[in-house]
C-alpha positions as CSV (number, residue, x, y, z in Angstrom):
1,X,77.2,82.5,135.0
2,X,78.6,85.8,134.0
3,X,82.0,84.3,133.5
4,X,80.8,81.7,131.3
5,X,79.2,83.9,129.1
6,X,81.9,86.3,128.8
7,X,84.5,83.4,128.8
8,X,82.3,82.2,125.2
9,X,82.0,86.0,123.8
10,X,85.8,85.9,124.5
11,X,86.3,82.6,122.6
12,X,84.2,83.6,119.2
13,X,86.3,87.0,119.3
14,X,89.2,85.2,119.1
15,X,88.0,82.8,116.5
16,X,86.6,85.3,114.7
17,X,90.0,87.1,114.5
18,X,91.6,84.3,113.3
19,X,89.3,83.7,110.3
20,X,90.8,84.2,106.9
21,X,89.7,87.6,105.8
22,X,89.1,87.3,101.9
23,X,90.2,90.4,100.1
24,X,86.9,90.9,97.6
25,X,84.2,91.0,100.5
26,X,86.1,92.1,103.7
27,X,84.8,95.3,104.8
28,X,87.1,98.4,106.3
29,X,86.8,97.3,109.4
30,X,87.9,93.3,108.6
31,X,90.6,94.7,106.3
32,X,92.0,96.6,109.6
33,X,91.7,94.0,111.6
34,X,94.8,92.1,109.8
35,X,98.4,92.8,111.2
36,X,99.9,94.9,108.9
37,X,97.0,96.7,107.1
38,X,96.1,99.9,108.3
39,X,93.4,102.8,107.1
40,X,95.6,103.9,104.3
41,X,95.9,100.3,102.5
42,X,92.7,99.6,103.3
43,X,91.3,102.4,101.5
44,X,93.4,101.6,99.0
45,X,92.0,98.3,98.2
46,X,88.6,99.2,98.6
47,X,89.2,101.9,96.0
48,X,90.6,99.7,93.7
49,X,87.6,96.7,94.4
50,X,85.2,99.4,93.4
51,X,86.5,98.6,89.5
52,X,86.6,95.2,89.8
53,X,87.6,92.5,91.8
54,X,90.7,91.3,92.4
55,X,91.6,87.7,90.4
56,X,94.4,86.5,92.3
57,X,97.3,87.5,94.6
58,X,99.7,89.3,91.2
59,X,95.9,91.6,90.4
60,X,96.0,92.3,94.0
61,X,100.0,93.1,94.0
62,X,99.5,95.1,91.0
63,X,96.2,97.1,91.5
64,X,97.0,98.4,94.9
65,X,99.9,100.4,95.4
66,X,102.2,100.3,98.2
67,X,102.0,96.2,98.3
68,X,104.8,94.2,96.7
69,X,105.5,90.7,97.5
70,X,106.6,91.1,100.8
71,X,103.8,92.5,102.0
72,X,101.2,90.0,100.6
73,X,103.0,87.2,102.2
74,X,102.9,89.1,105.1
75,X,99.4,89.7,105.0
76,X,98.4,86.2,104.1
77,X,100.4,84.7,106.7
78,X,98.1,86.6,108.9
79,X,94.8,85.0,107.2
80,X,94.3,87.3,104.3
81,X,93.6,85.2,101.0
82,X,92.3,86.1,97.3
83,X,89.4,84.2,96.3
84,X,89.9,82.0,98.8
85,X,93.7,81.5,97.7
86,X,96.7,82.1,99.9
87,X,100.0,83.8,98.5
88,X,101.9,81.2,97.3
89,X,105.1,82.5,98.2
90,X,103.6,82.8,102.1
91,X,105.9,80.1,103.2
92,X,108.9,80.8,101.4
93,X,109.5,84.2,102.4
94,X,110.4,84.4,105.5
95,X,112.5,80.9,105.0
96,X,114.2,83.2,102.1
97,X,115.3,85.8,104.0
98,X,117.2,83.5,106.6
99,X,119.5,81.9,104.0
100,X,119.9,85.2,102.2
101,X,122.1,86.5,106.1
102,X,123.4,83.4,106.1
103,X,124.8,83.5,102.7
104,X,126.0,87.4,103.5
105,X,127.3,86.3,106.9
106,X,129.7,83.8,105.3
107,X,131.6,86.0,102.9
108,X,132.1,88.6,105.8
109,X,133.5,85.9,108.1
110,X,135.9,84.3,105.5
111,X,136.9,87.8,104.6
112,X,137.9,88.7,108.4
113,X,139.7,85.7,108.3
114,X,141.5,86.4,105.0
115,X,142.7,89.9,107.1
116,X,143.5,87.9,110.1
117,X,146.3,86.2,108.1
């Protein structure tokens, strides 16, 4: 009986930790719990909620320093949103970032080729 009831405080823990986390009523402590945010950004963005709350991601970007674009994908990817809104360039980031090596990785090949001849 104990296991069952641990196995089910287990199970909303984890469900828990995968709910999105919006940025305009998440306390310290949910702002912490996403990958990526730590006490200093936290603070941060509860400082800056205490004017007004954020309208979207680019309000968010802008407000609190220390987070570009980067960051906010990285931070949505792990359930943060704004107003219920993900960062719209969540997806694309990380997709970016392959083709920009492999663009960079084909100059330097051709060019050690070029020397090879």
């Amino acid at each position: 009986m104990l296991k069952k009831i641990l196995a089910i405080v287990a199970m909303l823990y984890a469900a828990a930790s995968f709910a999105a986390v919006d940025v305009n009523k998440a306390t310290a402590a949910e702002l912490d719990a996403v990958k990526g945010i730590g006490p200093g950004i936290s603070s941060k963005i509860l400082d800056e909620r205490k004017k007004g709350s954020f309208k979207d991601w680019n309000d968010f970007i802008d407000r609190v320093k220390g987070v570009g674009d980067t960051n906010a994908a990285k931070f949505s990817a792990e359930g943060m949103t704004v107003n219920g809104a993900a960062f719209k360039g969540a997806a694309a980031a990380p997709a970016a970032k392959k083709e920009d090596k492999k663009a960079e990785a084909k100059p330097a090949a051709v060019a050690a080729s070029a020397a090879k001849k």
